[in-house]
C-alpha positions as semicolon CSV with decimal commas, in nm:
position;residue;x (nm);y (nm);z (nm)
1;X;-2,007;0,338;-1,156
2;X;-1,624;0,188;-1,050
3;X;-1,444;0,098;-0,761
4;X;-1,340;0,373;-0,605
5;X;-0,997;0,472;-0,531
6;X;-0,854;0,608;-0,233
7;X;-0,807;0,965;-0,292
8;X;-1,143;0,988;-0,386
9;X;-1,277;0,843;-0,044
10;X;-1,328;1,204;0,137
11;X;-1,441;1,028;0,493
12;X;-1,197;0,964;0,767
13;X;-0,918;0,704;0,726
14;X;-0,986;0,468;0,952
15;X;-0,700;0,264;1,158
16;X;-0,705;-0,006;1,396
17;X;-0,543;-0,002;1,749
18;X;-0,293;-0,345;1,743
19;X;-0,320;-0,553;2,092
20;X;-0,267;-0,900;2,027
21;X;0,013;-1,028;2,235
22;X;0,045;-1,333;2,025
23;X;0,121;-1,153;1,701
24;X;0,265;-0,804;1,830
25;X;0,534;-0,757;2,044
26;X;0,536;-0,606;2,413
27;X;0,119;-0,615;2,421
28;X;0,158;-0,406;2,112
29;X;0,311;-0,076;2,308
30;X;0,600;-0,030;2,021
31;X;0,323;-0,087;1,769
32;X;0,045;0,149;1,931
33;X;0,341;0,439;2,002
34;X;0,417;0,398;1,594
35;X;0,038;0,436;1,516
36;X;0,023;0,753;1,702
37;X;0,310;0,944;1,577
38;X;0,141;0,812;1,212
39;X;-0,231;1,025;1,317
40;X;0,024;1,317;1,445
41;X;0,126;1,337;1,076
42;X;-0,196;1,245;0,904
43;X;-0,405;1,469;1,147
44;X;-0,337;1,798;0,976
45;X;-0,391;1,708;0,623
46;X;-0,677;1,414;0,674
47;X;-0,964;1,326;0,924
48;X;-0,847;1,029;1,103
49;X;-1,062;0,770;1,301
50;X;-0,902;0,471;1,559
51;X;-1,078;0,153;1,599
52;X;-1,030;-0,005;1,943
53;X;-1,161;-0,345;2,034
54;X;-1,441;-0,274;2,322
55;X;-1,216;-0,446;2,556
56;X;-0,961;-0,203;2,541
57;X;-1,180;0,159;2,450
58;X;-1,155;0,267;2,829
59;X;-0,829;0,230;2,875
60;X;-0,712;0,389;2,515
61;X;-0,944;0,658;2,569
62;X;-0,839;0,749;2,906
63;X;-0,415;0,743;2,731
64;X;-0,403;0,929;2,420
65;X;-0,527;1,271;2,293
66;X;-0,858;1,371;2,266
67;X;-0,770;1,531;1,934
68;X;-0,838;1,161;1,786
69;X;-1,125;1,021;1,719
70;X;-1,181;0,668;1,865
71;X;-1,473;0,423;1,783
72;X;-1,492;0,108;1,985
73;X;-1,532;-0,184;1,719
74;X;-1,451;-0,544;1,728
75;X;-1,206;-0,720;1,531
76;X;-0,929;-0,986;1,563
77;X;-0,621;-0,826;1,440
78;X;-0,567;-0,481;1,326
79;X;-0,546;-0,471;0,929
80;X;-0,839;-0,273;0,837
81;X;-0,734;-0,305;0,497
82;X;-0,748;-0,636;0,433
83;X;-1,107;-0,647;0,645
84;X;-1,276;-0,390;0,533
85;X;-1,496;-0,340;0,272
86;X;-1,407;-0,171;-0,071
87;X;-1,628;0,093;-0,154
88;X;-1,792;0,094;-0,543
89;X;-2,023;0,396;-0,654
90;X;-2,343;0,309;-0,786
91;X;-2,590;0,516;-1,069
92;X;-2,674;0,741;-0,737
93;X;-2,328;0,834;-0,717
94;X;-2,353;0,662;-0,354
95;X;-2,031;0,456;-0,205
96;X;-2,207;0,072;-0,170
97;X;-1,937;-0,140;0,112
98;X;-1,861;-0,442;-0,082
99;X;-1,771;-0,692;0,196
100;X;-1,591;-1,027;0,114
101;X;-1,502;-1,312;0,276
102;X;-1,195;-1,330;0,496
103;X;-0,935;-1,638;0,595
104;X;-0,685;-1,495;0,835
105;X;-0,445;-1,494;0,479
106;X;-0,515;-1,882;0,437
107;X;-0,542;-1,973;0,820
108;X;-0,214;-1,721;0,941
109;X;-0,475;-1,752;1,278
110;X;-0,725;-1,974;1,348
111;X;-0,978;-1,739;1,585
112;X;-1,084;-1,440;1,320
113;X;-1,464;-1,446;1,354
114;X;-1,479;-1,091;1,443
115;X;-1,242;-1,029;1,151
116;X;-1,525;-1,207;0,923
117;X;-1,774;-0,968;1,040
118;X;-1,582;-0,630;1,048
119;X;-1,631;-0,513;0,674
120;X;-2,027;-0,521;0,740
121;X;-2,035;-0,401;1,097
122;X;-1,870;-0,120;0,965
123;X;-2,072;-0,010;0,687
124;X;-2,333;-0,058;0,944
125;X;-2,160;0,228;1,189
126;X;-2,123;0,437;0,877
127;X;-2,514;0,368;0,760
128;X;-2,367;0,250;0,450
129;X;-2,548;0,011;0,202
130;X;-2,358;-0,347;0,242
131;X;-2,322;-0,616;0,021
132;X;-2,206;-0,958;0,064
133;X;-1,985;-1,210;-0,120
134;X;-1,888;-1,509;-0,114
135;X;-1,542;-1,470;-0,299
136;X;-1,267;-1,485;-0,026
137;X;-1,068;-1,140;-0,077
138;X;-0,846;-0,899;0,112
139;X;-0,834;-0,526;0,011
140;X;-0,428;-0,542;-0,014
141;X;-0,457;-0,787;-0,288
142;X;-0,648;-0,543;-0,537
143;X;-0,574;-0,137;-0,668
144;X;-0,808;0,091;-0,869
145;X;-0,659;0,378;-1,096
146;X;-1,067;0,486;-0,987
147;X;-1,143;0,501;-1,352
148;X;-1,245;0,137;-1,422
149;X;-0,939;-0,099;-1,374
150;X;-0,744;-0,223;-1,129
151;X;-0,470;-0,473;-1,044
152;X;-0,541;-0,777;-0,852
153;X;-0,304;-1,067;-0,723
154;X;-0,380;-1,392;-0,848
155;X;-0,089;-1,575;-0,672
156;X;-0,326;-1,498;-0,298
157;X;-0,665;-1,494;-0,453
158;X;-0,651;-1,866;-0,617
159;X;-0,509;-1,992;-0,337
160;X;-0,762;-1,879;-0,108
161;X;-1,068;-2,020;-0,361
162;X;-0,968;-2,335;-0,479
163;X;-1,286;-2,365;-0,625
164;X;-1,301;-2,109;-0,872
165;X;-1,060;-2,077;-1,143
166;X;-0,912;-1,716;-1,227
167;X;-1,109;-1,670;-1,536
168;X;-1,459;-1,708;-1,287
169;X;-1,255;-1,514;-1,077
170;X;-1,165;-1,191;-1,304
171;X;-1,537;-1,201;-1,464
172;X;-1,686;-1,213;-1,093
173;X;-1,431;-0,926;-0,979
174;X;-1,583;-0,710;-1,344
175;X;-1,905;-0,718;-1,276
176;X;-1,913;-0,663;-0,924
177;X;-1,629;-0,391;-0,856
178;X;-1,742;-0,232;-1,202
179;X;-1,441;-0,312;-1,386
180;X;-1,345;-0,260;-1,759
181;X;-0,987;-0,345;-1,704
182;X;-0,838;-0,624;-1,488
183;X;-0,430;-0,726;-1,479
184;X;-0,287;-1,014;-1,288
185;X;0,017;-1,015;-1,107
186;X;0,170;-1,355;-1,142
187;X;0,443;-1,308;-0,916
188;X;0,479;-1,300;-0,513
189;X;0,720;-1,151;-0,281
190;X;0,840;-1,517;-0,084
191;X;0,874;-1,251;0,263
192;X;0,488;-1,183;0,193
193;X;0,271;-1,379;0,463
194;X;-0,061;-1,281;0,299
195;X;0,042;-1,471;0,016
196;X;0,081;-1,196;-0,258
197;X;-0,051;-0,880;-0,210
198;X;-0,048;-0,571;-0,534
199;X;-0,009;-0,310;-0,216
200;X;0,339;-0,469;-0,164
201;X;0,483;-0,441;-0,500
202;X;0,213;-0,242;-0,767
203;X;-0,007;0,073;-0,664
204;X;-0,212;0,341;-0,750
205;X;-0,093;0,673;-0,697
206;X;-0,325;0,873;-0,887
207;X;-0,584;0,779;-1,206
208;X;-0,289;0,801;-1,460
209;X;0,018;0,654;-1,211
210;X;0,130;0,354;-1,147
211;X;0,376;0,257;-0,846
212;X;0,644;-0,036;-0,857
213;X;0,910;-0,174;-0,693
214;X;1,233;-0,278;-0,843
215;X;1,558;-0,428;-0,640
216;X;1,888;-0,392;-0,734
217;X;2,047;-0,601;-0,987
218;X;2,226;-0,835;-0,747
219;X;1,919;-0,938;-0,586
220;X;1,819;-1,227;-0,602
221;X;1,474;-1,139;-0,703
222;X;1,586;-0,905;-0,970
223;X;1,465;-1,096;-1,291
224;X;1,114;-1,164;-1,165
225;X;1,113;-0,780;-1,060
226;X;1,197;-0,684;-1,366
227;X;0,965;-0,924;-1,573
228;X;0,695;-0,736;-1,390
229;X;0,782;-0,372;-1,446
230;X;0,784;-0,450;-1,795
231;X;0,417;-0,593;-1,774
232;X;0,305;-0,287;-1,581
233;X;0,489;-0,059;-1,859
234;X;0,222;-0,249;-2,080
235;X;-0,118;-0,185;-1,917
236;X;-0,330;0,067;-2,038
237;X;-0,616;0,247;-1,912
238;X;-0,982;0,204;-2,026
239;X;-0,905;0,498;-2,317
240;X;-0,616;0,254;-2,415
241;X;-0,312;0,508;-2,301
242;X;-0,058;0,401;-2,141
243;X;0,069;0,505;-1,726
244;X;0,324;0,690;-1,596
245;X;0,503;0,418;-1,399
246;X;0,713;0,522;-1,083
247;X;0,987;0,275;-1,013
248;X;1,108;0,261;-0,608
249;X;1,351;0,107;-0,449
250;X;1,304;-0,235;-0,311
251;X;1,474;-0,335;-0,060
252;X;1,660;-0,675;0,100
253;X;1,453;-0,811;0,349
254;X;1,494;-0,721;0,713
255;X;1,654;-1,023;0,931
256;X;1,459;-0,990;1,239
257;X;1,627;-0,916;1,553
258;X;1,506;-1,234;1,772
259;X;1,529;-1,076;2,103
260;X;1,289;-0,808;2,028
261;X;1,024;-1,091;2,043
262;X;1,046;-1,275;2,338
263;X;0,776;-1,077;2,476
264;X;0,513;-1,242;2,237
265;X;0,307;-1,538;2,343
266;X;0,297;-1,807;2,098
267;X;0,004;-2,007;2,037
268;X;-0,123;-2,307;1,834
269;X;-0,215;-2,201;1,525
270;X;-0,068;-1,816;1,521
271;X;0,219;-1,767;1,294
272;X;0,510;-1,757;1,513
273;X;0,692;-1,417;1,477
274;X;1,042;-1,346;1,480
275;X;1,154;-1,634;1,249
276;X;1,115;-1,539;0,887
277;X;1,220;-1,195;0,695
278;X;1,050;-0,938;0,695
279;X;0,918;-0,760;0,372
280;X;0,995;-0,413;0,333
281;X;0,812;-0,212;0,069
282;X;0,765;0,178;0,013
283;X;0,469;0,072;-0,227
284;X;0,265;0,012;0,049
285;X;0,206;0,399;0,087
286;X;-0,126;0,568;0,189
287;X;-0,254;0,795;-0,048
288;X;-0,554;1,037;0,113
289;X;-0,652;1,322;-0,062
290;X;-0,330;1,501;-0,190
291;X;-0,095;1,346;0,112
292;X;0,098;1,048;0,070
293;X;0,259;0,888;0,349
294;X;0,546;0,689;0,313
295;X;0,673;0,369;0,516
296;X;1,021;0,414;0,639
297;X;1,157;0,123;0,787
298;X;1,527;0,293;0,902
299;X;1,696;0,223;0,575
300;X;1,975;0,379;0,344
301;X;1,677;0,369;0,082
302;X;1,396;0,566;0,295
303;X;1,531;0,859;0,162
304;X;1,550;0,737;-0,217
305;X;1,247;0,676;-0,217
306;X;1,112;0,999;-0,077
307;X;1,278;1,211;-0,328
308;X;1,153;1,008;-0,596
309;X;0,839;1,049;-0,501
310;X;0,800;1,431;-0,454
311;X;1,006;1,454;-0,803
312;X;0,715;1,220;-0,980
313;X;0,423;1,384;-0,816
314;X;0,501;1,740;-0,743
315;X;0,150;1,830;-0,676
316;X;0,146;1,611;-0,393
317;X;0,257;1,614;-0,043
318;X;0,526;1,325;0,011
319;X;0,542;1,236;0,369
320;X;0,763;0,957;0,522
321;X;0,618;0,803;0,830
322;X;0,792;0,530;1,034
323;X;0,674;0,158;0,998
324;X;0,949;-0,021;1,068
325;X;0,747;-0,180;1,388
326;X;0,415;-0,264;1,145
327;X;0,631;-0,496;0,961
328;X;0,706;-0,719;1,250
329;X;0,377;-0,822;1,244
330;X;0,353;-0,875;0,875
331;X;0,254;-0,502;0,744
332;X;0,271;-0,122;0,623
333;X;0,102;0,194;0,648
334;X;-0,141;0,042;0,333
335;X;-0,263;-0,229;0,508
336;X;-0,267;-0,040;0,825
337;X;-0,566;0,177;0,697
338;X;-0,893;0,174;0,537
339;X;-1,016;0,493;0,352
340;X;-1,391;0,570;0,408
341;X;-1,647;0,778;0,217
């Protein structure tokens, strides 16, 4: 009984079709057109399965391919990551949807009722057992090696429950995920909206891998990169070895190009886009079954990273897939997806 990783969620990865004209750009055309070429390249290798608001199921259904698999389902943004349940297997060997609770990333929106209810409507759709709790948590702020410990974000996860203090926090986290093993990450990307989130700087690639990110050494955020790699370097798994530890690239943020967002309607409330940089990080990969995709965000680095990649994990297939228009609304390909059982 443990959380369970991605590669060893065998359902469809599920994705959510992006519409919001307050958050993406151009009714979320750019956004939708980058989504598709991503299922063009996942297709082959992985089952994949788009969520479309009802509102829009007609008219999505009636545009793209029949060779994808649509559901309509209702939600308020499209991070199925952050929304969705994680999955833990129980003495049955059964995948239980562990739902938590959800704050638009400490009130980024104020509307996300639908976003509140998505993790347990769609355990429901799946006939999946559900349970509840009350612990406000996003899926990008947590990775599993599958094998009983994980990394978790503490800058994001106090912040959104004032009330409990880390230590109620990391014994709550044990004993429901099924944990042996639980590191912090103390530090938090100041381009990262969500508040801190492990899929944007340490991940999972396998049960004895670790991913990181590491700028160069005139960055500006080079010592507290650095200060981190070395913790990772000290974790150990439940058997007390150490991980391999795959150091990327990380790069500058991305000044954002101010007339590619006049088309967005700002609201009250809704982070206004366009203003701030934007993160860029290749740890915010999708791993399902032996595929990895790769965010590429048109940079000298894509490539770097790529090749590191395939080098570390030969017995994987290292794909780069564009999401260069995710991270104008504040993701990657990670927090674009949600593996299912």
């Amino acid at each position: 009984m443990s959380l369970l990783a991605d590669w060893e969620l065998n359902g469809p990865l599920l994705t959510l079709w992006p519409f919001r004209n307050d958050v993406w750009r151009d009714n979320g055309e750019p956004a939708q057109r980058q989504l598709l070429q991503f299922a063009e390249l996942i297709q082959p290798y992985q089952n994949l399965l788009i969520g479309v608001h009802p509102d829009k199921y007609d008219s999505v259904r009636q545009r793209i391919s029949k060779e994808f698999s649509l559901i309509p389902l209702s939600y308020d943004d499209a991070w199925p990551r952050d929304i969705g349940p994680l999955w833990v297997r129980n003495e049955k060997q059964t995948p239980i949807a562990h739902g938590f609770r959800f704050s638009a990333w400490h009130g980024l929106y104020p509307n996300f009722h639908d976003d509140q209810l998505f993790a347990e409507r769609l355990a429901h759709h799946l006939g999946a057992i559900y349970r509840a709790h009350d612990l406000v948590f996003e899926g990008g702020a947590i990775s599993t090696d599958g094998a009983g410990t994980a990394v978790v974000h503490s800058v994001s996860v106090t912040r959104n429950n004032p009330t409990w203090s880390e230590v109620e926090i990391e014994a709550y986290l044990k004993a429901e995920l099924q944990l042996s093993n639980l590191y912090w990450l103390y530090f938090a990307h100041p381009a990262d909206e969500t508040g801190g989130h492990a899929d944007n700087q340490v991940q999972f690639l396998d049960a004895n891998t670790i991913v990181v990110s590491l700028p160069n050494s005139a960055s500006s955020l080079a010592e507290d990169y650095a200060s981190q790699l070395n913790q990772v370097r000290r974790w150990t798994n439940t058997s007390g070895a150490p991980y391999k530890v795959i150091v990327l690239p990380q790069p500058e943020v991305i000044t954002p190009i101010a007339s590619e967002y006049h088309s967005i309607r700002e609201q009250a409330g809704v982070l206004p886009r366009g203003k701030a940089p934007l993160l860029a990080s290749y740890v915010n990969f999708v791993r399902a079954g032996k595929i990895v995709l790769v965010p590429q965000f048109g940079l000298d680095t894509d490539a770097e990273a790529l090749l590191i990649l395939r080098r570390a994990a030969p017995d994987l297939t290292v794909i780069g897939a564009a999401a260069d228009e995710f991270i104008k609304a504040g993701g990657a390909l990670h927090c674009m997806t949600l593996p299912t059982p």
